[in-house]
N, C-alpha and C positions, 0 to 999 in steps of 0.2 A: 522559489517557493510557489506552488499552486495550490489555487484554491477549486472546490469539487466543480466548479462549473468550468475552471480549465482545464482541470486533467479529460472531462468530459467530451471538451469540444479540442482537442490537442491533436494536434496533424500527426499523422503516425509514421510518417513516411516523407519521400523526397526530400530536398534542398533545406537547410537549415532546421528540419527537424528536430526534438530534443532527444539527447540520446541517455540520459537516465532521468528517473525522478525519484526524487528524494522526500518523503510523505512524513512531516516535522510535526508530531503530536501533543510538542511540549505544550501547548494550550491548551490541549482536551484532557477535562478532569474524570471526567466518567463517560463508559463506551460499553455497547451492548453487540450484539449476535449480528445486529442489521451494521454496524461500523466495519465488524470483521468481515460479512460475506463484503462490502464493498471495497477491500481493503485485497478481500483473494481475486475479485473480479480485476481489479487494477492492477493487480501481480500478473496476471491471465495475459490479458491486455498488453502488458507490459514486455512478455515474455515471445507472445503471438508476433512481436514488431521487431524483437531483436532490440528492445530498450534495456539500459539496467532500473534495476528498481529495487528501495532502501526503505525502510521506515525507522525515525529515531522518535527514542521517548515516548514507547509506547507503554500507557496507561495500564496498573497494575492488574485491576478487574479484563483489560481486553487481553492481559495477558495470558491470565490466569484461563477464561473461554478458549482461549488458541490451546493452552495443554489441555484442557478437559475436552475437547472435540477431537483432540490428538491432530489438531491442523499443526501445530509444531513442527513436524515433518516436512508442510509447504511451504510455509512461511518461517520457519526457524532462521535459514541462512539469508534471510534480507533485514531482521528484525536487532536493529542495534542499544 
């Protein structure tokens, strides 16, 4: 489990690097526009390294932004 200042400063590379991250939202009750772009950045990111990358439990209103922006598509198949 990481918190935003670790995925932040997260080595993305070499020797012991982590090779998925797993972004556990069951604590967040309510999430806006600014959670998702930093959620697709972190997919980005994620993807840019050759890391896997999961989000569980994610927040019905962030859901609900991801189909209305039609991000679905990007983030559909990480989002459990």
């Amino acid at each position: 489990m990481y918190t935003v200042a670790d995925l932040a400063s997260q080595d993305m590379g070499g020797e012991g690097a982590v090779r998925e991250w797993c972004i556990d939202m069951s604590g967040v009750e309510r999430a806006d526009s600014g959670a998702l772009a930093l959620l697709i950045h972190w997919y980005r990111r994620a993807q840019s390294a050759g890391i896997g990358f999961h989000v569980r439990a994610m927040p019905h209103d962030l859901n609900g932004l991801m189909k209305l922006y039609d991000l679905d598509k990007v983030l559909g198949d990480v989002v459990a």
